[in-house]
C-alpha positions, 0 to 999 in steps of 0.5 A: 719869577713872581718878582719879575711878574710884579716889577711889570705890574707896578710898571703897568699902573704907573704908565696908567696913572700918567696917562689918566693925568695927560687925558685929564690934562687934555680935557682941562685945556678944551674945557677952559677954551669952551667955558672961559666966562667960568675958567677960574672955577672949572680949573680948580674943579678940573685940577683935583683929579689931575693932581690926583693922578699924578700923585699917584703916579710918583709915588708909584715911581717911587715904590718902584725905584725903592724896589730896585733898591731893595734888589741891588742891595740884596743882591750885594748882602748875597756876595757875603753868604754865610752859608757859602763861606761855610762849605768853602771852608769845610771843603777846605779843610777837609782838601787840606787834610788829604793833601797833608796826608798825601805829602806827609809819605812823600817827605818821609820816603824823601828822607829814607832817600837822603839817608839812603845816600848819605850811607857810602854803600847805600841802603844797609845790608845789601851784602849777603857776605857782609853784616848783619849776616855773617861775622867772624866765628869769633863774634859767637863767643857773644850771643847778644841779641841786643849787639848794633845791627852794623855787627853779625846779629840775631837770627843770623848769628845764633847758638846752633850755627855758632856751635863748633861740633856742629859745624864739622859733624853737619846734624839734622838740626844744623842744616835746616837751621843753616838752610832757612837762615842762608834763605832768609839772607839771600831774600832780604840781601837782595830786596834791599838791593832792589830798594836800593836802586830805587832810593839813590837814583830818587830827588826832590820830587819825591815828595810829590811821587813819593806815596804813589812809588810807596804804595807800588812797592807795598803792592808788589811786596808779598809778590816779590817776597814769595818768589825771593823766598822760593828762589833762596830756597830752590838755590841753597837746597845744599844746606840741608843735604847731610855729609853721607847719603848712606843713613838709615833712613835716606834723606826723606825727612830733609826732603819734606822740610825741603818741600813742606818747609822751604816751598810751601810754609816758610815762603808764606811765613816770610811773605807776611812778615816782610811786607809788615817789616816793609810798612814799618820802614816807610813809617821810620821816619815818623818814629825814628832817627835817621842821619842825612846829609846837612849840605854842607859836608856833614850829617845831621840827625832827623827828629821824628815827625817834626822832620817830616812836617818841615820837610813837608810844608817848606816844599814848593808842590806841597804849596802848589798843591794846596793853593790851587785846592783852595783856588778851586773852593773860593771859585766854587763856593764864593762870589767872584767880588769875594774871591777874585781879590783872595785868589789874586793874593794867594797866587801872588804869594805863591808866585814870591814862594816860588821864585826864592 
């Protein structure tokens, strides 16, 4: 405002000065029309002031032109803030990092989707009567714990449920091992179901959907397990009933292993120990190795998190995305003579991405 104020001023003094040397001027010609014997005197006398004037007059001219000079140029050196180059950068990366997280999920639940599928059956373990739940009785002469999971493993498979006069006589401990083992099968045989439903029926997209239908499902988890659980338990109460009823102490210690144990303690325990489990598989892609599809027949094996990244940044919505944060930052945070060209050249790049 005070520049503005002060442009007008030196405006003002220039008018000034120009009007002094007319007047004088004016005054110049009539005298020497009055005093012609003296002309050449009287014009010398009366020239000093009009050159005075205007002298005055240019040079406030052009104190007045350099000044707008001054304005133009300064106004170009703004277009090159390094301040404003500096948030743009910082709100960059700090969009790019979020975004990266954000689509680092989507890849790997696109990855659990494409191992999902490459599997004739599906997700593994789906089947209550299939392994790793249940095996031949032969399969219990090895109780090793470390066996493939494609075989009857661990807790599944284990000494009480694997011991042959157990089998026949049914003893306390044998049923309630027999009991939270079916109840356990039954829970994660048809959680895996319900995944699996969700991985085959998935594409490509998922790298953009993907870490909202993660963090669905991670929310749904505890409640979904809970009621699995309480369910199993409610439907294989069978196992924990003995041979005959005619014991001295009538089934009371099976019923509260029944109701403290399978209703209440064993739900809870499982619950949490299934949503962690569930956390863990949609981190397996960062840690471990799953086969996939190659495209040509075939499978191939995944590496870890150098998988994932690829996945990730070869993908058209990862792009998109960053393109138009970084878009919105040079609008936000830098003149338009800077970002318009960027901006230009960034869309083309995107758009030759986007068209391969």
């Amino acid at each position: 405002m005070s520049e503005e104020l002060e442009g007008g001023s030196r405006e003002n003094n220039v008018r000034n000065r120009l009007r002094e040397a007319t007047n004088a001027a004016k005054e110049t010609s009539l005298s020497l029309l009055n005093k012609a014997p003296d002309a050449g005197q009287f014009l010398l006398n009366k020239s000093k002031p009009l050159a005075k004037g205007l002298s005055k007059g240019l040079e406030e001219i052009g104190d007045l032109g350099l000044n707008k000079g001054g304005e133009v140029i300064g106004k170009m050196k703004s277009a090159f803030d390094p301040n404003d180059f500096k948030n743009f950068v910082n709100a960059s990366l700090k969009g790019i990092v979020v975004i990266t997280l954000y689509f680092y999920f989507g890849a790997s639940f696109l990855l659990l989707s494409k191992s999902a599928k490459s599997n004739p059956g599906g997700l593994y373990g789906q089947d209550p009567d299939g392994p790793p739940y249940t095996g031949p009785y032969s399969e219990c002469a090895n109780l090793d714990f470390s066996e493939s999971p494609t075989e009857w493993t661990f807790p599944y498979k284990n000494s009480t449920l694997c011991d042959k006069k157990s089998i026949i006589h049914r003893p306390f401990i044998y049923r309630v091992v027999s009991f939270f083992v079916t109840t356990m099968i039954y829970s994660y045989s048809t959680g895996r179901q319900y995944l699996n439903k969700l991985l085959i029926s998935t594409n490509s997209t998922m790298v953009l959907f993907g870490p909202i239908i993660i963090a669905i499902i991670l929310v749904l988890t505890p409640i979904i397990a809970v009621l699995l659980n309480v369910f199993g338990a409610i439907t294989n109460y069978e196992k924990l009933l003995p041979n005959c009823y005619l014991t001295f102490w009538l089934p009371v210690l099976s019923l509260l292993v029944y109701i403290l144990g399978g209703l209440y303690i064993y739900p809870i325990v499982m619950t949490i120990i299934q949503t962690i489990q569930m956390l863990f598989y949609f981190l397996y892609p960062t840690f471990g190795k799953l086969e996939i599809n190659d495209g040509q027949g075939g499978t191939t094996e995944t590496n870890g998190i150098f998988t994932v990244l690829s996945v990730m940044i070869k993908n058209i919505f990862y792009m998109l995305v960053v393109a138009a944060m970084i878009i919105i930052n040079l609008y936000t945070h830098l003149d338009a003579r800077v970002s318009m060209p960027i901006i230009i050249l960034l869309g083309l790049f995107v758009l030759s991405r986007f068209l391969m």
